[in-house]
N, CA, C and O of each residue as an XYZ file, in Angstrom:
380
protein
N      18.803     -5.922      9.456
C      17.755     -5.107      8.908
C      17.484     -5.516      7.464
O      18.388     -5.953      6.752
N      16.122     -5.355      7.004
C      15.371     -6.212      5.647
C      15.728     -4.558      5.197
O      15.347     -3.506      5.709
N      16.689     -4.842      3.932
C      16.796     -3.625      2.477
C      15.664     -4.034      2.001
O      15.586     -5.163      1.517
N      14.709     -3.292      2.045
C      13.490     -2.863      1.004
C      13.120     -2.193     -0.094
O      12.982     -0.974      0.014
N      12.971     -2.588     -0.888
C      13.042     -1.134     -2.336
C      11.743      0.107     -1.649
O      10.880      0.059     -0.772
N      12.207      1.078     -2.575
C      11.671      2.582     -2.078
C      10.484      2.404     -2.486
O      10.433      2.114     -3.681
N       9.320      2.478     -1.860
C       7.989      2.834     -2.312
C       7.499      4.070     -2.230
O       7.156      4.323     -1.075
N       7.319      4.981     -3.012
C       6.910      6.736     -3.055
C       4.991      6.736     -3.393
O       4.193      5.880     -3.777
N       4.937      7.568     -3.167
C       3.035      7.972     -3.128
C       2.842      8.540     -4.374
O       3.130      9.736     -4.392
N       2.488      8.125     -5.320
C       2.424      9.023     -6.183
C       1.456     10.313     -6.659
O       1.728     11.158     -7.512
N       0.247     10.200     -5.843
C      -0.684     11.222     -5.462
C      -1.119     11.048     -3.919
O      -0.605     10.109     -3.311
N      -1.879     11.747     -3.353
C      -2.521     12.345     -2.623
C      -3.670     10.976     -2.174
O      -4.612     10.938     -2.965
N      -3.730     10.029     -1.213
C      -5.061      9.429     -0.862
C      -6.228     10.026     -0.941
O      -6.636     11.100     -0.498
N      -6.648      9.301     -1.483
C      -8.576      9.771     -1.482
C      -9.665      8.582     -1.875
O      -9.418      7.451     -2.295
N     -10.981      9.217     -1.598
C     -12.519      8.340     -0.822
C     -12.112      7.501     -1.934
O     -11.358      7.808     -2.858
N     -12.831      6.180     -1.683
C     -13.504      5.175     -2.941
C     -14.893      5.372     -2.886
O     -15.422      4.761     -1.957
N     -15.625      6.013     -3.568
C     -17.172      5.997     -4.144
C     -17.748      4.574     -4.489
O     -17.130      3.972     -5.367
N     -18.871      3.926     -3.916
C     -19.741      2.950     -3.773
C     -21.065      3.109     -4.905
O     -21.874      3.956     -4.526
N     -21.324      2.623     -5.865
C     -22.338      3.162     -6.446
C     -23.160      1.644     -6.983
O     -22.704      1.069     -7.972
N     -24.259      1.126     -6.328
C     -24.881     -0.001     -6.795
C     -25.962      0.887     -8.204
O     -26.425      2.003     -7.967
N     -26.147      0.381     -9.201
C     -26.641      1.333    -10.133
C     -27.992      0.734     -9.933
O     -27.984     -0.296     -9.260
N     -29.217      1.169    -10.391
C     -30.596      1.062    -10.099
C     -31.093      0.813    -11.475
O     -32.140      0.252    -11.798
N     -29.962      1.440    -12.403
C     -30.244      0.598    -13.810
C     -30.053     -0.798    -14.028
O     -30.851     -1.734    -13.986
N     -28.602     -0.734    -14.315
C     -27.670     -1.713    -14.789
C     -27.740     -3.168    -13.493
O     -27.682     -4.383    -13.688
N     -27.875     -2.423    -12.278
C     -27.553     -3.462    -11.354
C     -26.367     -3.803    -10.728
O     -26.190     -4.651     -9.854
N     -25.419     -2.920    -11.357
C     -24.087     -3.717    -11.113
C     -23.500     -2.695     -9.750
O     -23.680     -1.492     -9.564
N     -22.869     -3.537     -9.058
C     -21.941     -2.199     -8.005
C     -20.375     -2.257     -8.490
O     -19.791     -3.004     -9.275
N     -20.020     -1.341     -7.828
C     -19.012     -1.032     -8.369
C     -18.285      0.405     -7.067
O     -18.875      1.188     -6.323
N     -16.642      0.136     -7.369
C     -15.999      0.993     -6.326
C     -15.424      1.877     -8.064
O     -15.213      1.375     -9.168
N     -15.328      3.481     -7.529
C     -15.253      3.880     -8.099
C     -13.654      4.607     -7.506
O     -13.804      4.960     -6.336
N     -12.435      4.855     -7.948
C     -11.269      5.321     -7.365
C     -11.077      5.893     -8.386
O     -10.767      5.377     -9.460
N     -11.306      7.468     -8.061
C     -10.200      8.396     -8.967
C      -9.528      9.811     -8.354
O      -9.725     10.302     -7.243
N      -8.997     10.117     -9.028
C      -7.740     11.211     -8.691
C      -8.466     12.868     -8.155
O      -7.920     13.941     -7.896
N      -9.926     12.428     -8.155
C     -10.635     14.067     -8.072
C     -11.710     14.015     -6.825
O     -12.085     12.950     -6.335
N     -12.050     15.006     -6.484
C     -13.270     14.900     -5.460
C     -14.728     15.524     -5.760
O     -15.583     16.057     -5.052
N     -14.599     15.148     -7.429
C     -16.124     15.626     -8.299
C     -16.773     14.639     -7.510
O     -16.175     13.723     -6.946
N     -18.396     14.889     -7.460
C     -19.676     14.096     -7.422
C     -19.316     13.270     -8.880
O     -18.538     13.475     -9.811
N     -20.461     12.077     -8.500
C     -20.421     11.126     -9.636
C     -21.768     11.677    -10.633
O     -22.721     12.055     -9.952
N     -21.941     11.759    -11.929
C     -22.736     11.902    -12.643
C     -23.889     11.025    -13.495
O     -24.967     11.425    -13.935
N     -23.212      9.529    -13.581
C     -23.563      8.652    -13.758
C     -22.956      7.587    -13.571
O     -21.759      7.690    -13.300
N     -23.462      6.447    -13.636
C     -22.953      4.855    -13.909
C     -22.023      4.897    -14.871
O     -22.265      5.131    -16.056
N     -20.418      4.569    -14.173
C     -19.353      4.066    -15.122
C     -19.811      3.152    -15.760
O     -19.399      3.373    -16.899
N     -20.725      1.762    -15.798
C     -20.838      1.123    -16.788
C     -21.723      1.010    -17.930
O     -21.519      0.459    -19.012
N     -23.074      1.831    -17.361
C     -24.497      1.825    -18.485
C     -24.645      3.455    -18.841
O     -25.424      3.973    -19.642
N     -23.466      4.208    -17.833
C     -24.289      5.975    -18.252
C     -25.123      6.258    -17.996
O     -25.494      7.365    -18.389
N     -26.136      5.322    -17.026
C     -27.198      6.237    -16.491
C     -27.578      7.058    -15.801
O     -27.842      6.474    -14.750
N     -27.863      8.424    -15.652
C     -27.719      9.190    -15.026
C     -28.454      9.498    -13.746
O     -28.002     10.272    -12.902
N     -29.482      8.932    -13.644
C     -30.430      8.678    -12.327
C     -29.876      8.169    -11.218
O     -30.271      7.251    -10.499
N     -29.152      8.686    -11.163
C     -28.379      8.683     -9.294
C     -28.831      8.417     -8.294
O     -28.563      7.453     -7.578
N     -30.095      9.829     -8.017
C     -30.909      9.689     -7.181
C     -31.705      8.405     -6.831
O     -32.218      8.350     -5.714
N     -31.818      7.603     -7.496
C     -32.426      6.196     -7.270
C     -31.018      4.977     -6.830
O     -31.150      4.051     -6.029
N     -29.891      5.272     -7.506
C     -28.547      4.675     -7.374
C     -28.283      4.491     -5.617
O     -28.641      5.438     -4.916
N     -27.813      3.570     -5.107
C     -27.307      3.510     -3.700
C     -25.811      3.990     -4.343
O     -25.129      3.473     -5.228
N     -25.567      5.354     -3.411
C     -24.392      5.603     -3.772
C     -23.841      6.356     -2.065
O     -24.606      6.874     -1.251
N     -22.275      6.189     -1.915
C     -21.978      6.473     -0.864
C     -19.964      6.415     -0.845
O     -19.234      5.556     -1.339
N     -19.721      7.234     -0.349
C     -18.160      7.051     -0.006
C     -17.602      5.968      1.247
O     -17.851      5.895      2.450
N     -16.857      5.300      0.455
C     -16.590      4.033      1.398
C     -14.906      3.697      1.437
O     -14.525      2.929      0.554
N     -14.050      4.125      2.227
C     -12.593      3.370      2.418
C     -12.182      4.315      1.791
O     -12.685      5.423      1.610
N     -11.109      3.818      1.396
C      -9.688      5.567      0.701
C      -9.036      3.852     -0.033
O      -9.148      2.629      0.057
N      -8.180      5.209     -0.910
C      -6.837      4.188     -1.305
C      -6.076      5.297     -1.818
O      -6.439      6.473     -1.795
N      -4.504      4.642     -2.495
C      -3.615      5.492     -2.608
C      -3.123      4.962     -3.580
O      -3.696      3.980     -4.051
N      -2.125      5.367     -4.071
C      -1.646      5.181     -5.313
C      -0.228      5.229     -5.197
O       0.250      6.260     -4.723
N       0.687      4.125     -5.607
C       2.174      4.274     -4.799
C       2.954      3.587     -6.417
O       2.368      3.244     -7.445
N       4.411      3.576     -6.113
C       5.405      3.400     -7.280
C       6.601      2.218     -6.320
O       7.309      2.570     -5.376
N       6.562      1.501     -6.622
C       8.199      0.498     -5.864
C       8.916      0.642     -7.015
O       8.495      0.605     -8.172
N      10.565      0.888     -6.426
C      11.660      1.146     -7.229
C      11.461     -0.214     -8.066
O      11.919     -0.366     -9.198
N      10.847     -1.016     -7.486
C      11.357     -2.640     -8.349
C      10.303     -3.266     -9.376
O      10.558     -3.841    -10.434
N       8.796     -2.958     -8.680
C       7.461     -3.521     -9.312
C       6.595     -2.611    -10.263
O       5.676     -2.816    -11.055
N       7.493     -1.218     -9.711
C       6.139     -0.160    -10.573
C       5.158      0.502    -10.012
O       5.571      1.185     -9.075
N       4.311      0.564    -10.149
C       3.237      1.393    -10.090
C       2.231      0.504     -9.607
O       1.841     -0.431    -10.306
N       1.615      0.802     -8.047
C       0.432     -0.106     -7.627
C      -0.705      0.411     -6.763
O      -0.235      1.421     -6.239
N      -1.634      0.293     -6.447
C      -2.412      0.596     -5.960
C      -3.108     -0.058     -5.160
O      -3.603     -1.104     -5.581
N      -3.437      0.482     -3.338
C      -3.885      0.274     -2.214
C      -5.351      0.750     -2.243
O      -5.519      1.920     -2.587
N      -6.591     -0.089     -1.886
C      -7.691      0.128     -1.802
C      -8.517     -0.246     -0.780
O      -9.403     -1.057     -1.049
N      -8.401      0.232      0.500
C      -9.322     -0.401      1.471
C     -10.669      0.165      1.895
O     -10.962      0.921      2.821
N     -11.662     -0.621      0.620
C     -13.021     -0.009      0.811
C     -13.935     -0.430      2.254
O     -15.104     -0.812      2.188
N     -13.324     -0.313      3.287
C     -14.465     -0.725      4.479
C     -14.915      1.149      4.961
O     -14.204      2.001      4.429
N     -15.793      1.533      5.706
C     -16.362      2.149      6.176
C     -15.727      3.043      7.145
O     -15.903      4.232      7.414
N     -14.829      2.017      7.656
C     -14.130      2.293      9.063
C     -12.901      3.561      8.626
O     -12.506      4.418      9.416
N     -12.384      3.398      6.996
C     -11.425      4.291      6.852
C     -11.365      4.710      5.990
O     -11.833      4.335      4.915
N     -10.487      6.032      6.359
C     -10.590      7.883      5.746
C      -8.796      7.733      4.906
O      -7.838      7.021      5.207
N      -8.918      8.389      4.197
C      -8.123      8.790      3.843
C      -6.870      9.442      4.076
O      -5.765      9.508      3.538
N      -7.447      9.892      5.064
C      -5.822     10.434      5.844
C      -5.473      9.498      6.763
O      -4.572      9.803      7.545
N      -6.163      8.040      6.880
C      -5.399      7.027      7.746
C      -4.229      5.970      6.621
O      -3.810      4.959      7.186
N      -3.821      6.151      5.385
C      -2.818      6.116      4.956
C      -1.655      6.880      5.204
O      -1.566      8.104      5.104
N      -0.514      5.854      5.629
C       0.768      6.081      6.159
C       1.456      6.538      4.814
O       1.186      6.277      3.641
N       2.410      7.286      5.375
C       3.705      7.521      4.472
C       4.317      5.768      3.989
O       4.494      5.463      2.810
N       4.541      4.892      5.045
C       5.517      3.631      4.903
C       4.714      2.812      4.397
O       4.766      1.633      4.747
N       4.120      3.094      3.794
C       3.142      1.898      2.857
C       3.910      0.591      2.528
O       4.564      0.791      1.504
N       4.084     -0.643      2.986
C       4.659     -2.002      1.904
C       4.272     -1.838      0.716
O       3.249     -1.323      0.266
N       5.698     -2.598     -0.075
C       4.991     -2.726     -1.847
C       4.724     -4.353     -1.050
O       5.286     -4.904     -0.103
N       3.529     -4.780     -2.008
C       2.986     -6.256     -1.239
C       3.692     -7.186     -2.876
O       3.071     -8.035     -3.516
N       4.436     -6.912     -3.037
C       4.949     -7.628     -4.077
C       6.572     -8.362     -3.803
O       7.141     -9.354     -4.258
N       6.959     -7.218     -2.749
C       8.335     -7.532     -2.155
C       8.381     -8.224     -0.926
O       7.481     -8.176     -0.087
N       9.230     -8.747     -0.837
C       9.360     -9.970      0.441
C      10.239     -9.179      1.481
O      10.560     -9.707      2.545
C-alpha cells in the first residue's frame, strides 16, 4: 500500500463563475469562498453585467497536503457541480 500524505478540504466546494466582460474583453473564471452575484468585472470594474456573458461553470475546492500546503482544484467544464467533489481528493504534487 502507497503512504500518502493527508490531504484535508479546507472549505466547502463551490460554482466557478464565467464572466467574458463586454467592456474590457477579457474572460475570466471567477472562484471564491461566497455565493454573492457578481457586481462587476474583476479586471476593469465595469459594472454592466447585463451586456457581460456571464454564467456558472464547474466547482472547485480548496484542499491543504500535510507536505505541499495549500492547493486548489478547479474543474470549470459544464458537466460539474459542486457536490461532485470527493472527500479523497489527490494532492497532484505527490507521487
Amino acid at each position: 500500500m502507497i503512504n500518502r500524505p493527508k490531504v484535508k478540504m479546507k472549505f466547502e466546494s463551490k460554482s466557478v463563475q464565467r464572466i467574458r466582460c463586454a467592456e474590457c474583453n477579457w474572460e475570466q473564471l471567477i472562484a471564491a469562498q461566497t455565493d454573492a452575484d457578481l457586481k462587476c468585472c474583476a479586471w476593469c470594474g465595469w459594472e454592466g453585467l447585463d451586456m457581460c456573458q456571464v454564467s456558472v461553470q464547474g466547482g472547485f475546492q480548496e484542499m491543504s497536503c500535510d507536505v505541499h500546503g495549500d492547493f486548489t482544484v478547479i474543474l470549470p467544464c459544464h458537466d460539474v457541480d459542486p457536490i461532485d467533489f470527493m472527500s479523497d481528493i489527490f494532492c497532484p504534487f505527490c507521487n
